[in-house]
N, C-alpha and C positions, 0 to 999 in steps of 0.2 A: 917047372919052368913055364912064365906063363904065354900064351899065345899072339903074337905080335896081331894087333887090330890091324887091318884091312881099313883103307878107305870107305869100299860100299858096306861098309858091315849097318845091318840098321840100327837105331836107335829110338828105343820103344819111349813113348810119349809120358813123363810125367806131369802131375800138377800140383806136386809140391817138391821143392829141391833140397837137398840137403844143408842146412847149415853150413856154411865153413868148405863147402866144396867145388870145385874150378864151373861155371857154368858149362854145360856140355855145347859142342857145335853139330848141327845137324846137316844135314847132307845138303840143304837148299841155303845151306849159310854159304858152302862154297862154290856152290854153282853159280858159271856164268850165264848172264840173261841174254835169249836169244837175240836179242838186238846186236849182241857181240862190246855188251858192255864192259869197261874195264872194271879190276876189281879196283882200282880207287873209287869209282864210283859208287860202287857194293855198298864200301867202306862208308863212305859221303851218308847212303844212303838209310844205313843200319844204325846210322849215330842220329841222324833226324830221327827214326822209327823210335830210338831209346829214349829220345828226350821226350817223343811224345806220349808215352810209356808212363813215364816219370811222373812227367805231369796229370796220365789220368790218373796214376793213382793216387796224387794229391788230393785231385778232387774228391777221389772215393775215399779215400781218407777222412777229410772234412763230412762229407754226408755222414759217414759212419758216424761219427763222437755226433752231431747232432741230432741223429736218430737216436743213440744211445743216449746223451743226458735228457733226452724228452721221454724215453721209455723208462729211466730213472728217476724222472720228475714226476711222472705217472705212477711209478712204483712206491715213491713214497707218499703220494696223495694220496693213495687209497691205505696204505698203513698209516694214516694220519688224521684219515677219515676214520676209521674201524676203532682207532683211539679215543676218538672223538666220540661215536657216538658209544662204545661202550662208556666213557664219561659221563656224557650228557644220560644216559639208560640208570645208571648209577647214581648219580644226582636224581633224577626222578623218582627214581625207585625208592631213594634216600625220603625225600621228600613226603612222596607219596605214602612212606610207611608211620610220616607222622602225622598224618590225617588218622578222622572217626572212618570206619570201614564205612562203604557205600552202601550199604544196605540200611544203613541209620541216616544218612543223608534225606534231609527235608526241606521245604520252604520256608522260615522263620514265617512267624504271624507278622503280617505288616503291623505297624501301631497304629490301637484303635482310633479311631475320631470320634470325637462328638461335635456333632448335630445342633446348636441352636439355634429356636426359630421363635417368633413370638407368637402372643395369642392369637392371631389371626393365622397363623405358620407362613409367615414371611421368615426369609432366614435372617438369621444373627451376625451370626460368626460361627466356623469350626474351629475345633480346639485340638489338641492332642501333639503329641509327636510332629507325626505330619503335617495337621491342621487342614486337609480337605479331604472329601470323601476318593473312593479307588472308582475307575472309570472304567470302563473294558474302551475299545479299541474303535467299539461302534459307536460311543456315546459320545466322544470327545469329537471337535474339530477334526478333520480329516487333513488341515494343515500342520498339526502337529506332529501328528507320528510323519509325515512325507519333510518336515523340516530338521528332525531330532536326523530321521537316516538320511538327508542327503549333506549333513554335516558330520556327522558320527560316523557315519558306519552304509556306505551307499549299497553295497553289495550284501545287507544282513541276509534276503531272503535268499541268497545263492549259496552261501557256505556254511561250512559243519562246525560255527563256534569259532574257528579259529580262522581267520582267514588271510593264506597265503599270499594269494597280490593285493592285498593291501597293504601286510604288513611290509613286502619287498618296496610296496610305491612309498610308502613310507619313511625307510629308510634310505630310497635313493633322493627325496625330495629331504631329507634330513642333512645328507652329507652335501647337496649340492650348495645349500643355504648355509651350510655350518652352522650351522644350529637348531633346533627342537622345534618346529613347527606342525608336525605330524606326528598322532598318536597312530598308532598300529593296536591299537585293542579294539575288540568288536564291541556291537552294543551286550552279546550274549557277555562277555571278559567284564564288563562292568558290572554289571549287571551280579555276579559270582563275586566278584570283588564286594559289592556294595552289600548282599546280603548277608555274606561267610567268612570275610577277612577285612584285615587290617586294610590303611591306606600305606603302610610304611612301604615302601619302594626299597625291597630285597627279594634274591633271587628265589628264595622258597615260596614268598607269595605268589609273585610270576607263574612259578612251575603247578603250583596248587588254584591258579588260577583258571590257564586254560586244562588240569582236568576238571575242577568244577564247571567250564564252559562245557568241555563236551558231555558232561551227565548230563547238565539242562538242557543240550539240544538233543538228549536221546528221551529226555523223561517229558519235556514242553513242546507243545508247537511253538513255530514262528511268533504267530500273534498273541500267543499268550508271554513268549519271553519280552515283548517289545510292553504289553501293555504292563507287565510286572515292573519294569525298569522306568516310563512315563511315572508310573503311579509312585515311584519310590524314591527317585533321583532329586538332587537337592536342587534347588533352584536360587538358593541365596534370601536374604534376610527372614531369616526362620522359615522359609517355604519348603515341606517335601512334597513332591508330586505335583499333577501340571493344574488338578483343580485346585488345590494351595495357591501354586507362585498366581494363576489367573484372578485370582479374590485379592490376593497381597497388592499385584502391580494395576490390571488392571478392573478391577473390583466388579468382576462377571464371571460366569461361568467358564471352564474351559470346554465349554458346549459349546461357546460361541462366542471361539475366540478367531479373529479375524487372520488374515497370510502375513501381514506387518507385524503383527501380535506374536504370531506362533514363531517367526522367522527371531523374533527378539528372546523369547523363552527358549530356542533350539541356540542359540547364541550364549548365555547366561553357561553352560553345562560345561564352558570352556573354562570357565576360573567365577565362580558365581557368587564370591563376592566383590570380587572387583569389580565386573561388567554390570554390576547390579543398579538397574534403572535409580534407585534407591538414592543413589552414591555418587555416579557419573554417569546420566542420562546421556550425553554426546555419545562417549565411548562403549554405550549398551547400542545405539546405536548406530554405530557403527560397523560394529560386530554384524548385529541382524542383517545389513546388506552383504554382507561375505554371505551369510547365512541364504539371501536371495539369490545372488548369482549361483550358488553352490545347489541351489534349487533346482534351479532353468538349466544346469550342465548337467540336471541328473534327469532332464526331461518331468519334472513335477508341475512346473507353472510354466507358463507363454512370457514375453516379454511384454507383453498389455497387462497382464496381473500385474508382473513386478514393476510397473510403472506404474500401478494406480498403488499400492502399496508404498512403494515410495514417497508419495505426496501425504501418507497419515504423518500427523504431527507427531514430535519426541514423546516419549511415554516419562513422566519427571514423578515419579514415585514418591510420596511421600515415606521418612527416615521408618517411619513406624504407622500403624492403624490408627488414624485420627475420630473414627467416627466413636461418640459416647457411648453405645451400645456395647463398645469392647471391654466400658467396667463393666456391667454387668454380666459378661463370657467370664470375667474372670472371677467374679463372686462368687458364679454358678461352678467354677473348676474348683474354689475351694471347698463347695457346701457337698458336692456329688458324691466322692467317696466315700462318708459316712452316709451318705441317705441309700446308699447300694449295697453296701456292707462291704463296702470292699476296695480293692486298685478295680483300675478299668483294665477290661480286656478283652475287649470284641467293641466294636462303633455303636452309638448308641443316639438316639434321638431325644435329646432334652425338649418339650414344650415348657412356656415360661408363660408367668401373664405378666408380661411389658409389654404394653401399646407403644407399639411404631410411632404412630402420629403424637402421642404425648409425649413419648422420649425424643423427639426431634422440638417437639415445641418447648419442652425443660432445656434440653442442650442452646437453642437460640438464647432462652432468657438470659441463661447465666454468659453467654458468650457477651450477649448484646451489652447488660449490664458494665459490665468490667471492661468491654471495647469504649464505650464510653465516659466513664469514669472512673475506673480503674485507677489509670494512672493519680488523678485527678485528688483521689479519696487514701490512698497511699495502700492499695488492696489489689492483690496479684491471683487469689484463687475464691473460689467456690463452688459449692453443692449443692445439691437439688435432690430429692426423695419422694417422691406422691404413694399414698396406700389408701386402699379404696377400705370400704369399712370390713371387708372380712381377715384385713393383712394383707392384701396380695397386692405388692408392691407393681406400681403400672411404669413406674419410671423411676431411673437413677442417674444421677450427673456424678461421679467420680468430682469431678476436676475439670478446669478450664479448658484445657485442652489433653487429649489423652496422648497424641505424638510427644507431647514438651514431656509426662509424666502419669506414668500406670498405676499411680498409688490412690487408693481408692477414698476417700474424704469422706462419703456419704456413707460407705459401710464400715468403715478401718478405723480413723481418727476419733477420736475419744478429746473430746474437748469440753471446757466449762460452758453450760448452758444460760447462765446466769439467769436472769428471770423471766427465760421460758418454763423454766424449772415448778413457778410458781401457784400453779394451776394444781400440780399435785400436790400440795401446801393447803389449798382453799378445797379441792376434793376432800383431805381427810378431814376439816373441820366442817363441809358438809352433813358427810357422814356422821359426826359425832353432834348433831343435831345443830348448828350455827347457819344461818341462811345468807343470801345476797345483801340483804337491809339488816344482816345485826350491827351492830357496832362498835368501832373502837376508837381509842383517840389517837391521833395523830402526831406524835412527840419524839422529844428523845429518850431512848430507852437503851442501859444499858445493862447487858445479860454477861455474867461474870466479867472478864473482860473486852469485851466487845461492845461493841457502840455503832449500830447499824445507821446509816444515814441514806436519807433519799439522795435522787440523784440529783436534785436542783435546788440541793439543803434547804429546800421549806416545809413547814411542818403546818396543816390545814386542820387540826384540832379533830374535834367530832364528826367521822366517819363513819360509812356504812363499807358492810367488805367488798360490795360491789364497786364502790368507787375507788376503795382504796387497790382493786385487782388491774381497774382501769386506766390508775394511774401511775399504778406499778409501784406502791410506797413500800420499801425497805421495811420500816419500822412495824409499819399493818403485820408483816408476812413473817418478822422476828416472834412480835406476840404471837399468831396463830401456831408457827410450829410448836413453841414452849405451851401453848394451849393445849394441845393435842398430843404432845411428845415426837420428840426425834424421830424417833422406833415406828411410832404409829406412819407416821408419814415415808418413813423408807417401806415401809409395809408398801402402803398405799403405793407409791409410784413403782416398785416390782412386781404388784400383783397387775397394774394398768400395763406395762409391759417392758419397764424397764430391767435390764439384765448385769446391767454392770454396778459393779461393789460401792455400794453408796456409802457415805460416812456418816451417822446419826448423833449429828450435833446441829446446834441454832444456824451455823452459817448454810447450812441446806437450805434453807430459806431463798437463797441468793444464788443457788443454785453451784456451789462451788466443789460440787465432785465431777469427775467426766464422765461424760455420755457418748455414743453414737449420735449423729444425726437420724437415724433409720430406727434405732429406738426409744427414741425422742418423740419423732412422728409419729409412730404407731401407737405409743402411750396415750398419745390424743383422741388416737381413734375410735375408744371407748364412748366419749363423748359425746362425737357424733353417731354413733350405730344406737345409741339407748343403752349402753353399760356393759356391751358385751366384748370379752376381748378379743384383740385383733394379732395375734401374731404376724410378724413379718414373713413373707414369704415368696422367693420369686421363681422355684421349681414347680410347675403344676403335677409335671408326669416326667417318666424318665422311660424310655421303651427300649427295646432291641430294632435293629432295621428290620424282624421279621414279626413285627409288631408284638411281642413277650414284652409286658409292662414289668418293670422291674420297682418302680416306688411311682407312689401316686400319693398326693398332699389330703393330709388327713383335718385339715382345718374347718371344714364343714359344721362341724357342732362346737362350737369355742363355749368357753363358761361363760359365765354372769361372772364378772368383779365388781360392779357398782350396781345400786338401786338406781329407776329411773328417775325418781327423783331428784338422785343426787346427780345425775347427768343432766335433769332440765337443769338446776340452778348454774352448773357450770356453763352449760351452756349460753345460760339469761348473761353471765358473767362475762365470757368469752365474747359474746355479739358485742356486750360494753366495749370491751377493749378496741374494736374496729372500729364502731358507730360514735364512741365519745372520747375514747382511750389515747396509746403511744402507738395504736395500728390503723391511725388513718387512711395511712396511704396504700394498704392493703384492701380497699372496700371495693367491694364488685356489686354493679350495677345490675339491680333486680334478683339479688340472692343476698339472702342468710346467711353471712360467711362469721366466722369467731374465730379467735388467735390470740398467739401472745405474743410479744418482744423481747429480748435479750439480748444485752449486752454484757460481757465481761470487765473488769477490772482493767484500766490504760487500755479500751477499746482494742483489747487483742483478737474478740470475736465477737459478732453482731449474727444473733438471728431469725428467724419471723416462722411459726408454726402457725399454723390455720388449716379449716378444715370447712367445708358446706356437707349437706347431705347425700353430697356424691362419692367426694376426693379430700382426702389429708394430704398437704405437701407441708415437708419442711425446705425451709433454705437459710444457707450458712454462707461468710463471708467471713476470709481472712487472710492472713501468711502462716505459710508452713513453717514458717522459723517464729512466729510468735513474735512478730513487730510488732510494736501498735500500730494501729491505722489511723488515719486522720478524723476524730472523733464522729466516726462509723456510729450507729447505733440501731439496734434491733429493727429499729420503726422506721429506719430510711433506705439502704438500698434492699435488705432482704424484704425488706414489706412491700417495696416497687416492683423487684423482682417476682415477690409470693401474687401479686395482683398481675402481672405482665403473664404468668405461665398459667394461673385460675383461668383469667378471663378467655385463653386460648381454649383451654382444656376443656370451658360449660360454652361454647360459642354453639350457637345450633340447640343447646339444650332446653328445657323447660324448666323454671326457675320449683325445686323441691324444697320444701320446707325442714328445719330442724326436727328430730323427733321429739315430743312431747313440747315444745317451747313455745313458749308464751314471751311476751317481754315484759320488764320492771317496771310497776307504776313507780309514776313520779313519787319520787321522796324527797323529807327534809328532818333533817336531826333537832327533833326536840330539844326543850332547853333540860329534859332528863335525862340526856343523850341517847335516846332511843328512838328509831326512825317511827314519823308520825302514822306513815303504812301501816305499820305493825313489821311484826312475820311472815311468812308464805305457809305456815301452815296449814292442809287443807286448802289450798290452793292450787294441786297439780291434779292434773286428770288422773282417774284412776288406771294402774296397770290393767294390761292384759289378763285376761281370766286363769291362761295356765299359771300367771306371777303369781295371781292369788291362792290358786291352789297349790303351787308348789311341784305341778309334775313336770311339764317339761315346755319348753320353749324353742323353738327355730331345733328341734329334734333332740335337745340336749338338758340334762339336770338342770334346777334352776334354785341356786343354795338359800337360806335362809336370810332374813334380814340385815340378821348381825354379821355379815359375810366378812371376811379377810382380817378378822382380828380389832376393828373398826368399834366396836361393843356398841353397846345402845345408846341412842340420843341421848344428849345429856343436856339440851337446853342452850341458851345462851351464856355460858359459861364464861366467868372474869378469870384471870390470870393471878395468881395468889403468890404471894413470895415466896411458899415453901413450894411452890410448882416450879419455879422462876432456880431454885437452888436444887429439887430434886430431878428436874429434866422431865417432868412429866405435861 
């Protein structure tokens, strides 16, 4: 039975209550308050106390669940993080296991350059990949590396490759713009990108990115990663590296390139062919003042710099390299790899013998020419070529302008010579014993079926060949080759130094197979040296930067191709052509000068070879499309032109005589039609004594008389109809 509870019985303290059980009443629940309070009052009193109860546990209530979803918000950000970066670890690792192992990791070889400079080692042009030499960090402008980082990359020398607050400023100046105005790659990120991967924008890149950043900040210093990246990075129209874009835009060193300069190049790196002075000079500059301001916030320039920088005029780039010397960079890039034995691959220093001042004084002529009358004469291009008498090309014109067109005219194009041709026609019938005063008549003559005609269809009878050379007669130069044969005469003018495929028929005479312009002119140049050949040539040396000559021009000892003899009459022949000839308008005042004319068929090509004792220039005039021009002819603008660039070229000189030359007595054609002079037999001075012995000459063999298949005099020989029928 159980114990009836007592009022005072105590009631021990709990702090948690049973479920489902009457709440207990404690002994101060029934007690009255000594004030002698009623228990309504209690009552009154204990029902406020509950609601205030109530209500704090609401509150604690509420703190709770928002302490708890923030310690659940936290609890799953970090199992969300740990997801994450086991991903991102896994992705790398992914990544990184398709890379070459780090131990095989290297610096690719930049691409080499070459170096051209001319005879005097003035420079040219560089060529290659890049197209300018590599600069270390000392040599450049000091505006450049402080413009590349205060636009790229401000913080390079602070961080390890990858840099954290940049990329965060980055990305909060990305989302605030909505849109892409901030790259977060350093310069080392490009740098890795530019030498060992794709441009393609996927995540494997990225991640094989900054590890290739952080090798190169653990394998380079600072200044060697900034000047690898200067030296390599594109700069837009064909330029790599900062001495390239500095020659391309503004045609100096970037040794000394100016703050307006560097701020425009540190500018370009954002999108470089667009901003390309080139292209849209405004919008390059434009950029470059971002590029200033971005300067002065990074503490590199004062605001007085950037104000005197701002007053340089727009840089207006021209589309391409204009200047004439750049055909000759490019003749030299095709002739190199076989004079080396090889690709290129290391930089190399080409010397050349082009005279600066001569190739500026050829490029004027042909500019001036054709600025002039060009339109005029219905002729849009031409060429220029000068070779001194050993071959060594001093000057070459490509083309009127080399920005409008890169294709080279003077060395490439292969065109009818017409009767500049002619000279090596009147050389083999020298050779084969026929002088200046022999003679022949002046007619119509028809050789199977062909029918050669002068150009001002008259025919002047009883000639001598010096007049008939003078005045360029068709029909003279039909008999002489059928005199001498086809054969002998393609002999003749590939042993003078013709190289391209002649066709040995009667119309050679007229010059109707194609030639170069360049060996054209150096054919000539026999002539004037006394009979020795002159190979064309514009390599003198080829070096390494650490002076290792790699090919050196062997032209030194050239052969004999002609007797002197046969070089005076040509030459007695040649002076005709200037002094009484179609090349009047080629004559220079107190020199020797000899040449010839040509014109092609419907005046497609007109043009003037001459040479004095100094210099051989050819010049050509025409359309690349083979228009005719408006009856152009050999003897008018190329012979203005060949006089306009000589007279430059001997200004300041002492007037040298032709070797061995004498000039033509006066003649007149008997009524036996044989010039009343006679001959020239016995009438040239005698050679050199090595000539006569046969040893050696200017250090070189010195061949026999009957040289190059030419055979022995034969007199002044008539033309015989079984000659006329056998081609001989």
């Amino acid at each position: 039975m159980a114990r009836k509870k007592t009022t005072g019985e105590r009631i021990e303290p709990s702090f948690e209550e049973e479920r489902g059980a009457p709440k207990r009443r404690t002994v101060s629940d029934e007690r009255v308050t000594s004030g002698g309070q009623t228990r309504k009052r209690a009552k009154s009193t204990k029902k406020t106390a509950r609601g205030k109860t109530k209500k704090a546990r609401r509150n604690t209530g509420g703190r709770s669940r928002l302490v708890s979803f923030i310690r659940k918000g936290f609890y799953w950000a970090f199992v969300l993080g740990i997801w994450v970066a086991i991903g991102v670890t896994g992705i790398v690792a992914y990544y990184a296991a398709r890379m070459p192992n780090a131990s095989t990791w290297a610096i690719p070889d930049r691409p080499p350059n070459v170096r051209i400079v001319s005879v005097s080692g003035q420079l040219m042009a560089n060529r290659g990949v890049t197209g300018g030499e590599a600069l270390s960090l000392s040599q450049m402008s000091p505006y450049i590396p402080e413009a590349v980082m205060a636009i790229e990359d401000r913080r390079f020398y602070y961080h390890f490759g990858v840099d954290p607050i940049g990329l965060t400023r980055a990305v909060v100046t990305n989302v605030l713009s909505g849109h892409t105005i901030q790259g977060g790659s350093t310069i080392t990120q490009q740098l890795a990108k530019n030498l060992f991967l794709s441009p393609d924008r996927t995540i494997e890149r990225k991640v094989q990115e900054v590890l290739l950043a952080f090798w190169l900040e653990h394998k380079f210093t600072k200044d060697q990663i900034l000047s690898m990246y200067l030296n390599r990075v594109y700069f837009g129209s064909g330029a790599y590296g900062v001495e390239a874009a500095s020659r391309r835009y503004f045609n100096k060193s970037a040794r000394d390139v100016t703050l307006s300069e560097a701020a425009l190049l540190a500018g370009l790196l954002k999108a470089p062919s667009r901003l390309s002075p080139a292209r849209d000079p405004e919008a390059a500059e434009e950029r470059a003042q971002v590029v200033l301001g971005a300067m002065r916030d990074a503490g590199f320039v004062t605001d007085s710099e950037i104000t005197t920088a701002l007053t340089a005029p727009t840089v207006r780039a021209k589309s391409y390299w204009t200047g004439s010397e750049n055909y000759v960079a490019d003749y030299i890039m095709q002739k190199l790899p076989d004079l080396i034995g090889g690709e290129i691959k290391q930089d190399l220093v080409v010397d050349t013998t082009i005279d600066f001042g001569l190739q500026h004084d050829a490029e004027k002529a042909i500019r001036d020419e054709l600025s002039e009358k060009g339109e005029k004469s219905g002729v849009t291009e031409g060429a220029l070529v000068a070779i001194d008498g050993t071959g060594a090309i001093r000057a070459m014109i490509g083309g009127r302008n080399y920005a409008d067109s890169q294709y080279n005219r003077a060395a490439l194009a292969k065109r009818q010579p017409g009767s500049a041709f002619k000279p090596f026609v009147y050389a083999a019938a020298m050779e084969q014993g026929r002088t200046p005063l022999s003679v022949r008549n002046d007619a119509p003559v028809k050789i199977g079926k062909w029918t050669p005609e002068n150009y001002d269809n008259k025919y002047r009878g009883e000639v001598t060949l010096a007049t008939a050379l003078e005045k360029s007669l068709n029909t003279i130069a039909a008999q002489m080759v059928m005199e001498v044969g086809p054969k002998n005469v393609v002999k003749m003018a590939h042993r003078l130094g013709i190289e391209s495929p002649l066709k040995a028929n009667a119309s050679i005479a007229l010059g109707t197979s194609e030639v170069t312009l360049t060996e054209l002119t150096a054919a000539y140049a026999p002539f004037m040296n006394g009979g020795w050949k002159a190979t064309p040539h514009v390599i003198k040396r080829v070096s390494t930067l650490d002076g290792k000559v790699l090919f050196e021009n062997t032209y030194e000892n050239p052969p004999r191709v002609i007797r002197p003899e046969v070089a005076q009459m040509m030459n007695q022949m040649l002076v005709g052509v200037i002094d009484n000839g179609t090349g009047k308008r080629a004559k220079l005042d107190g020199w020797q000068a000899a040449g010839k004319s040509g014109t092609t068929q419907s005046y497609r090509d007109a043009l003037f070879v001459g040479y004095t004792a100094n210099l051989a220039a050819g010049v050509w005039f025409g359309n690349d499309d083979g228009t005719p021009m408006k009856r152009v002819t050999g003897g008018g603008l190329p012979a203005e032109t060949w006089h306009t660039f000589m007279a430059a070229a001997h200004k300041g000189l002492s007037p040298t005589p032709l070797p061995y030359y004498s000039p033509l007595p006066p003649v007149t054609v008997g009524s036996d039609g044989e010039a009343v002079a006679g001959n020239l037999e016995g009438g040239f001075p005698p050679p050199p004594m090595s000539e006569q012995t046969g040893s050696t000459a200017r250090n070189g063999p010195v061949p026999p008389a009957a040289i190059g298949g030419g055979g022995q005099p034969q007199g002044n020989k008539r033309t015989t109809l079984l000659d006329l029928i056998l081609g001989n």
